[in-house]
N, C-alpha and C positions, 0 to 999 in steps of 0.2 A: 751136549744137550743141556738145556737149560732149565732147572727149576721151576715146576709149578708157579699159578700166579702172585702166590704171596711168599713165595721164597726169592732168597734172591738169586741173581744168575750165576752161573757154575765159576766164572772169572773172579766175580765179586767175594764166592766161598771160600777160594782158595786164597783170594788176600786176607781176607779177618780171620782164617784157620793160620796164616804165618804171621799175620800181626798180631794174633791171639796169645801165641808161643813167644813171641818175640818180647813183647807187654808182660807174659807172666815171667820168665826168666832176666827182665830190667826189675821188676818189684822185686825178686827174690834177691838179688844184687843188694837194690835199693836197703832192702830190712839188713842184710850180713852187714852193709855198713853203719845203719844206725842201730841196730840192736846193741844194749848193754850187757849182755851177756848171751849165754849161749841156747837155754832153755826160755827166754824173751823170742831169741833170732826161731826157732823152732816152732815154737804159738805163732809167729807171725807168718812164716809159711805154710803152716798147717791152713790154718785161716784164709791167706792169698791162692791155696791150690784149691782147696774147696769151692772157694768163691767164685772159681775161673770152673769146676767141674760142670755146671748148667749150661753155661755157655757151649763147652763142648760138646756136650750130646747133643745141645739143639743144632749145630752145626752140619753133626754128622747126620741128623738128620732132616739135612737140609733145610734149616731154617723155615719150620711150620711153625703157623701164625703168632702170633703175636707172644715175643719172650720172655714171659711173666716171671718165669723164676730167675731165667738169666741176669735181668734188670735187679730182681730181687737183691740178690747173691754178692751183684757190686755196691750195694748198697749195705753189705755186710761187711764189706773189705773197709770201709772207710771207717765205719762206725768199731769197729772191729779189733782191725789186722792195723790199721795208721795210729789209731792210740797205744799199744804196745810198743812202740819206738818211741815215746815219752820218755824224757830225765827222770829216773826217781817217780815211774806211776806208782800212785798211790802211798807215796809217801816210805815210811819202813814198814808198815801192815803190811804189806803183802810180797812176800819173798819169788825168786824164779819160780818153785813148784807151784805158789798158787795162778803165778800168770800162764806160766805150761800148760794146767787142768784148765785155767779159764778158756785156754786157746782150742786146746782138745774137746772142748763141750761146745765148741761154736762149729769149729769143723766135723765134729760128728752130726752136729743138728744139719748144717746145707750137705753133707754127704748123703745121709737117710729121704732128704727131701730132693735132693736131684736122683736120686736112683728109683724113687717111688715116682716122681716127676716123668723120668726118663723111660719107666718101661711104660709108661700110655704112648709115648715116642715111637715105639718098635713098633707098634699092632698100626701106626696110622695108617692112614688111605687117605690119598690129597684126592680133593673135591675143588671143583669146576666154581665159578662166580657164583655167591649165593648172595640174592635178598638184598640187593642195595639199590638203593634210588638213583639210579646212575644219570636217569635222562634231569637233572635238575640242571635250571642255567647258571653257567658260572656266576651273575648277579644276584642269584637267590642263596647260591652256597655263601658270599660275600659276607650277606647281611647276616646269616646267621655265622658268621665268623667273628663280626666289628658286635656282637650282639654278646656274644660268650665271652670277648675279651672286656666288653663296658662290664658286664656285670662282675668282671673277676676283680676288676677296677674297682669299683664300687666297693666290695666286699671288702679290698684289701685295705684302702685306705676308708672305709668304717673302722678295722681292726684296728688301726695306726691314731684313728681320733676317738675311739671309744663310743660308737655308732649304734653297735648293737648293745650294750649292755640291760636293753630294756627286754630284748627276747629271756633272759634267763637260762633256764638249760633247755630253751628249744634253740637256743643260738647254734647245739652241734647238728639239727636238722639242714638251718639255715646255712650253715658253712659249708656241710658233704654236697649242698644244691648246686650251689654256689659255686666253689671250687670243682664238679663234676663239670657244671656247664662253661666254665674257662678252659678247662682242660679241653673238652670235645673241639670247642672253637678253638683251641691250638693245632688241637689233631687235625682239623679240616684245613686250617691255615698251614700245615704242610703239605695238606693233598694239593693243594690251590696251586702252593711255588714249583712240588713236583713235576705237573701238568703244563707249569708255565704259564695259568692263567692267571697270575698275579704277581704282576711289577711294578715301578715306577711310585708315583707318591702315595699310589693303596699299597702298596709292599713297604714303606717303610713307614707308614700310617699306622699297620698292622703289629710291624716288627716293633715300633716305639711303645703300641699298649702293652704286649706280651714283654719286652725291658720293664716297662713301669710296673707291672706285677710283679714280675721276678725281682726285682729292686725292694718292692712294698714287702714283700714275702721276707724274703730273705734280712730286711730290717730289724727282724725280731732275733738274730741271730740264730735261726734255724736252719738250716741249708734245705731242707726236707721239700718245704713245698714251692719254693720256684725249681726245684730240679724236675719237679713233676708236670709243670707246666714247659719245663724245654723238652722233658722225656715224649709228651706227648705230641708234638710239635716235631719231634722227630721222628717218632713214629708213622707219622701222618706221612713224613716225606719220603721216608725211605720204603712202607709200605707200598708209593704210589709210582716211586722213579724207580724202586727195585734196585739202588745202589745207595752206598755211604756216601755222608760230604764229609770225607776224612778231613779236609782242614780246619772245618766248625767243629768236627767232633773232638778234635787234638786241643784244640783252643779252649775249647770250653770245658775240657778233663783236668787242663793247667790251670785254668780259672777256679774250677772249683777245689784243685787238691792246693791251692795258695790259701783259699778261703777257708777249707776244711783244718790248716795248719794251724791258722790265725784266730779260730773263733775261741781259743781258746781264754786267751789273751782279754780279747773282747767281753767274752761270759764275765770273765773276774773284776774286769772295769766296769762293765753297765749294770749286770744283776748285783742289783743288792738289794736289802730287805725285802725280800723274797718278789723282786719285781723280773722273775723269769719269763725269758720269751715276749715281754711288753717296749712295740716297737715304738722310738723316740719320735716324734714330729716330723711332718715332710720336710720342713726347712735345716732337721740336722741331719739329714740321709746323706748328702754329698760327704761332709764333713766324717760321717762315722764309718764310708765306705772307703774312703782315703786310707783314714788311720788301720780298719779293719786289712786293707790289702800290703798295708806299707808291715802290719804285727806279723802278717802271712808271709810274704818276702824272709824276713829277721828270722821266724819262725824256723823256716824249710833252709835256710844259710849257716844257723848257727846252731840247730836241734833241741832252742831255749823255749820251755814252753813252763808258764806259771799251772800247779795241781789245783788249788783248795779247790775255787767254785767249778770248776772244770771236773771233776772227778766225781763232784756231785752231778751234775747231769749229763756224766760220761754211762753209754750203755756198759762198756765194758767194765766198767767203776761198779756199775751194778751187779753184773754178773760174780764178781769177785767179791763182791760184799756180802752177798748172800752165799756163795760156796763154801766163804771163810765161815760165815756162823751159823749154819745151817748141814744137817741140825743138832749140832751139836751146843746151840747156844739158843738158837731159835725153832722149833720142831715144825716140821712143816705142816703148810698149812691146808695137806688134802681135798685139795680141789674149791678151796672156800670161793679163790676168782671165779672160778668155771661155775659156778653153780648161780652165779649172778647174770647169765646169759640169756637166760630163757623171758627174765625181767627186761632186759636191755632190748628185745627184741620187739617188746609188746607195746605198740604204739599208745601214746601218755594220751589218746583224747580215751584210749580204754581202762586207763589205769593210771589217774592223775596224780595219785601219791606214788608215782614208782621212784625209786633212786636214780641217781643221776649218773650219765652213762661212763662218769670216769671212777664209781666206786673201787672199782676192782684196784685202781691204781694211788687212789687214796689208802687204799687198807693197807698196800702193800707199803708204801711210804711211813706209813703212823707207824706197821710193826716193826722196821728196821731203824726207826726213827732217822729216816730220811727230813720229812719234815715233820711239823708242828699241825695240829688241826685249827688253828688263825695260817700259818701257810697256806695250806687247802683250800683255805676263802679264795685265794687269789690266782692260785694258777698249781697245778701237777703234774710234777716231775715224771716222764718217762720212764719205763723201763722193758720193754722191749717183751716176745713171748716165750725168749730163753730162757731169763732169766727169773720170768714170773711160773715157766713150768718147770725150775728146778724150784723153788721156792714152793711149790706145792707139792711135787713128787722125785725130785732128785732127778736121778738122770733117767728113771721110766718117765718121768714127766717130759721130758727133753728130747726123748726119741719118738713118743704119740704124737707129739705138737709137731715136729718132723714129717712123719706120716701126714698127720692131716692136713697140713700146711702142702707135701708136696702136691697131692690128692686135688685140694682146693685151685693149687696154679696151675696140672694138666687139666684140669675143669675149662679155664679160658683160652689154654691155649688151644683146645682142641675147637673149642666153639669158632676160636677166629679162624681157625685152616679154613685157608679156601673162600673165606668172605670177603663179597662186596668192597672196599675201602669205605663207603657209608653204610654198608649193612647195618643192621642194630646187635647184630651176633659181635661186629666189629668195635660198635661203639659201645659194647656192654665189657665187653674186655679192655678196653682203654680205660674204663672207670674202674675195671679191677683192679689194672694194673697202677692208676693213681693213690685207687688205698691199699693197695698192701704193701705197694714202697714206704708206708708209714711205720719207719721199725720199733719208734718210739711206744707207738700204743700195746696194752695187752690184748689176750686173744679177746677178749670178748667185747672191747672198744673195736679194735679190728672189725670184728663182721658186723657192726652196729653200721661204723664209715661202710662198710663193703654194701651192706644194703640197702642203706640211702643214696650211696651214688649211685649201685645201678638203676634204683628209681629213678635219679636225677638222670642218667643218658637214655630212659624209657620217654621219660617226660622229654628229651630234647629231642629224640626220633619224630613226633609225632609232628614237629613242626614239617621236617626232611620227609615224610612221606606223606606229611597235606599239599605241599610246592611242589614232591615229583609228582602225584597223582592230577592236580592241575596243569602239569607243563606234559602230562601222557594226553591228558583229554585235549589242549590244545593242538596237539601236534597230530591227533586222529581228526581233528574237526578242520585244520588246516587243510589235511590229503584228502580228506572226502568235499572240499570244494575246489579240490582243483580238477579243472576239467582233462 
């Protein structure tokens, strides 16, 4: 028997339940041979099983709606569980025990957050097609595909020539709009190849803008947001065909753990004087993506990876920077982020002197003296909501942010059970699931992106249900003239 309709079919469960197994005991391999010691090899498993723990439950329960935390989770492992197989992380600061504690504080946070995640899992009840504009014509889903993909366009190489700098801090309104409505038109450009109704020179039309973004994106050396624009894009397909494209998906896991090896390489070459994340000119992208794949190869061959600028805008550098001096060096700092939330929330035409939405991640940088407040002018280091909720309350900080975090992704997965492929329950959860793969931001930049993009797939519904409601009235006006 086969799986409701947004699960996948019972043949398909049983291959990514053994290739699931199969994938996590080659990483656990993977780390025994590159860990440098034994309490490094141990954080790195703890971390890789955790990260694999969401995926399972959603499996066991049959793969309902859309895998918020699953996705999450592998986006842990990288950030994670592949920087502890580094030469010499961090330098001599930080010995096996403090990498051991850093690894045991990441896999208790996605243990507590897939088991709170997990049990809205048990209580499901799959639910029938809801709420999707199904009758629109494949040339009206088209346009609003080549429509998400120009504007993501647009956005990205703005970012790449310095386009927007005149928004100010309403540029992160303008980005979550932005970025939600590329993302959607990915999502739908996989329902599109699912269905088969897009091939030939609109299929690699489509395929070359969604490249040029992921290209643009990942320019700035971030891996983050063109992975979000393929995550979405494959959700769209596997949502709609109900099966993996394991060869895309194998391809593009090598692509990016070559890239993820390499970026390191690259941080230390291009960021300097604090020009992080600022992507070089279109005409040196070939050029820097050469070098970037050829540092990746060298990388993962010879396990040679440069610290200094790397460790600075390593999550895990952070996590370990605050554990070392916290608080025993630095006291914490009691919810100071959090309490900057309820500001963040409150839209600037109501409250024009409010602060700007990365303070929380400024503060935290000034007190660890990560960076400089002339830094700040120009760009702000990440650091993730691990390590800003041990920075504020230790590991009671690390296990609430757990809870609510997992709380937050059964929030979408359950909205998409059993939705439409265009429902708006479906396309509110694809914007979820684009920002909260952002591991970089803190929690309260987090729900800021979270609820501008859901405006933003609210805003992009409205077109998908003015085109189905005209293509229903046509198609009733058609049968009542026929005789």
């Amino acid at each position: 028997m086969n799986s409701p309709q947004y699960g996948l079919k019972t043949f398909e469960l049983r291959r990514v339940r053994r290739l699931l197994l199969g994938g996590t005991g080659f990483l656990a391999l993977f780390g025994l041979f590159w860990a440098d010691n034994a309490d490094g090899f141990i954080a790195y498993v703890l971390i890789t099983l955790a990260a694999m723990l969401p995926a399972v439950l959603w499996l066991r329960a049959n793969a309902p709606g859309i895998p918020i935390l699953p996705a999450v989770a592998a986006f842990h492992y990288l950030y994670f569980a592949v920087p502890i197989l580094k030469e010499n992380l961090g330098g001599h600061i930080y010995g096996p025990f403090e990498i051991f504690r850093a690894g045991f504080t990441v896999a208790s946070f996605l243990v507590i957050a897939a088991l709170v995640w997990g049990t809205s899992l048990k209580s499901f009840a799959w639910r029938s097609d809801r709420g999707g504009p199904e009758s629109l014509a494949t040339g009206q889903i088209r346009r609003l595909v080549f429509g998400g993909i120009a504007g993501g366009i647009v956005f990205q190489l703005g970012v790449m020539l310095d386009w927007w700098a005149w928004l100010g801090t309403f540029f992160g309104v303008w980005r979550a709009i932005a970025i939600t409505a590329a993302s959607i038109g990915c999502y739908l450009l996989g329902h599109l190849r699912a269905r088969a109704l897009l091939f030939g020179r609109t299929w690699l039309l489509a395929l070359g803008g969604v490249m040029v973004m992921v290209v643009a994106s990942w320019s700035s050396l971030f891996l983050v947001g063109g992975m979000q624009y393929i995550l979405s894009a494959g959700l769209g397909y596997v949502i709609s065909a109900k099966r993996l494209p394991w060869r895309t998906a194998i391809s593009l896991l090598m692509l990016l753990f070559i890239l993820h090896a390499g970026k390191g390489e690259m941080r230390e070459h291009y960021w300097v004087d604090d020009a992080y994340g600022r992507a070089p000119g279109p005409s040196r992208v070939p050029a820097l993506f050469a070098e970037w794949l050829s540092d990746g190869i060298t990388a993962v061959a010879t396990g040679s990876v440069k610290q200094d600028v790397v460790d600075r805008a390593s999550l895990l550098y952070m996590l370990l920077k605050v554990q070392y001096l916290t608080p025993d060096v630095i006291p914490y700092l009691g919810g100071a982020t959090y309490a900057l939330l309820p500001e963040y929330l409150t839209p600037r035409f109501l409250s024009a002197d409010k602060t700007f939405s990365q303070a929380g991640l400024a503060l935290l940088n000034l007190r660890y003296g990560i960076q400089t407040s002339e830094g700040i002018a120009y760009t702000t280091i990440g650091w993730g909501m691990i390590a800003e909720a041990f920075a504020n309350f230790g590991y009671i900080g690390v296990f609430g942010a757990a809870v609510v975090f997992g709380l937050l992704s059964a929030l979408f997965t359950r909205l998409s059970a059993g939705a439409a492929p265009l429902a708006l329950a479906n396309l509110l959860s694809v914007a979820a699931l684009v920002s909260l793969t952002n591991l970089e931001a803190d929690f309260g930049y987090l729900l800021t992106n979270l609820w501008q993009a859901l405006v933003g797939a609210a805003l992009f519904f409205v077109p998908l249900k003015y085109l189905s409601s005209g293509a229903e009235s046509r198609t009733v006006r058609a049968m009542a003239a026929t005789p």
